[in-house]
C-alpha positions in Angstrom: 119.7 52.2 138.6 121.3 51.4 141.7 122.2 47.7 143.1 123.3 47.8 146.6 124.8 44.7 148.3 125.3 44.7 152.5 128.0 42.9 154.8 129.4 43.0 157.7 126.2 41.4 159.9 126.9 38.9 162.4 126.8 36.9 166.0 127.8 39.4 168.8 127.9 39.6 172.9 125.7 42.6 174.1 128.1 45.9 174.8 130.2 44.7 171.4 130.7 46.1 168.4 130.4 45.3 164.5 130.5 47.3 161.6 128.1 47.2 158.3 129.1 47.8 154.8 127.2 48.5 151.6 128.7 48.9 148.6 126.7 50.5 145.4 127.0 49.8 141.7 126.8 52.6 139.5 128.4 56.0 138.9 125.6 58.2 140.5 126.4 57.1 143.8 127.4 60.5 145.0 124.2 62.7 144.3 122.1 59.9 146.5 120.7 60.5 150.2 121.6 56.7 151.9 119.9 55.2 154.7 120.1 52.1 156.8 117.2 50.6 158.1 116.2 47.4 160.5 113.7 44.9 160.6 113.0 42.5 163.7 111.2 39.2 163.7 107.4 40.1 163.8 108.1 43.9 163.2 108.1 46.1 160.8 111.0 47.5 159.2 111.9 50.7 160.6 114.5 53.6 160.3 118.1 53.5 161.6 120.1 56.3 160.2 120.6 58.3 157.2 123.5 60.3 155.5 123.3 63.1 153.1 124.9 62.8 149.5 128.0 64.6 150.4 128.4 63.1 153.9 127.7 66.2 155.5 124.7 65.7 157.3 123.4 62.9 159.6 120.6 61.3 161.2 119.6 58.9 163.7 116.6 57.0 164.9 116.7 57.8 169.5 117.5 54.5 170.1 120.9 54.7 168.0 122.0 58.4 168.9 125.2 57.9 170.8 126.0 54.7 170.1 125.7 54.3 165.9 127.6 56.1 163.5 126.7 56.3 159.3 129.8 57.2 157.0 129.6 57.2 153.8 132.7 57.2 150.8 131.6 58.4 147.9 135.1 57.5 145.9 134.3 53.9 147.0 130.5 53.7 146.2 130.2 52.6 150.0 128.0 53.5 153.0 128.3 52.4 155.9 127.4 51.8 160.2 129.3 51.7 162.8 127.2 50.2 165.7 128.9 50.2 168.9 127.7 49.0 172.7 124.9 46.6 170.8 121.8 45.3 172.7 119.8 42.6 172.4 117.1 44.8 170.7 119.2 45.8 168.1 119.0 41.7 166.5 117.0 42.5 163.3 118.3 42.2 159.8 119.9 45.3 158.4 119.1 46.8 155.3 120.5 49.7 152.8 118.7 51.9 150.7 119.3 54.4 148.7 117.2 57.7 147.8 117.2 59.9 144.8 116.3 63.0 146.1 118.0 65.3 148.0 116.4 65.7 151.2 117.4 63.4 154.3 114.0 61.1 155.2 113.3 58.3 158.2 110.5 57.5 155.7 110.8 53.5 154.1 108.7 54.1 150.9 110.6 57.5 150.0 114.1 54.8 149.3 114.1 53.8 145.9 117.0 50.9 146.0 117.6 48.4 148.5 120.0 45.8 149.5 118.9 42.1 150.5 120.0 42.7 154.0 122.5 41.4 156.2 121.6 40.1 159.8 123.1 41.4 163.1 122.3 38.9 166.2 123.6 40.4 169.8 123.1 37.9 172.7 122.6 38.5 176.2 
């Protein structure tokens, strides 16, 4: 049992900056895969970025590579993303998730926890 709870979302000018957190309840943090994912007015939610257990490993969805960052500390039961030069297309509300198994995944249903979301606005 995992509870996850995100911050960090807000009102930004395109080319800025913000940073999400998500901190996890629980002492089983460190043996779960985490994942950030986004969903857009009228679109489904889709994958952002994902970090191993052990911080070790990374992925990113194209349209994040270069400019996002996932972190994770275990020791704090936190994850989190670093988005830097933000674009309009990157307004959606942000969720984390966690996964129970070991092996890094883009794929939604695989998560087993998720936060309520936080929203991230960038204007033009």
């Amino acid at each position: 049992q995992v509870q996850l709870v995100e911050s960090g979302g807000g009102l930004v000018q395109a080319g800025g900056s913000l940073r999400l957190s998500c901190a996890a309840s629980g002492r089983t943090f460190s043996s779960y895969v985490m994942g950030w994912f986004r969903q857009a007015p009228g679109k489904e939610r889709e994958f952002v970025a994902a970090i191993s257990s052990s911080g070790g490993s990374s992925y990113y969805v194209d349209s994040a590579k270069g400019r996002f960052t996932i972190s994770r500390v275990n020791a704090k039961n936190t994850v989190y993303l670093q988005m830097n030069s933000l674009k309009p297309e990157d307004t959606a509300v942000y969720y984390c998730a966690a996964k129970n198994r070991p092996l890094l995944s883009t794929v939604l249903l695989q998560y087993d926890y998720w936060g309520q979301g936080t929203q991230v606005t960038v204007s033009s």
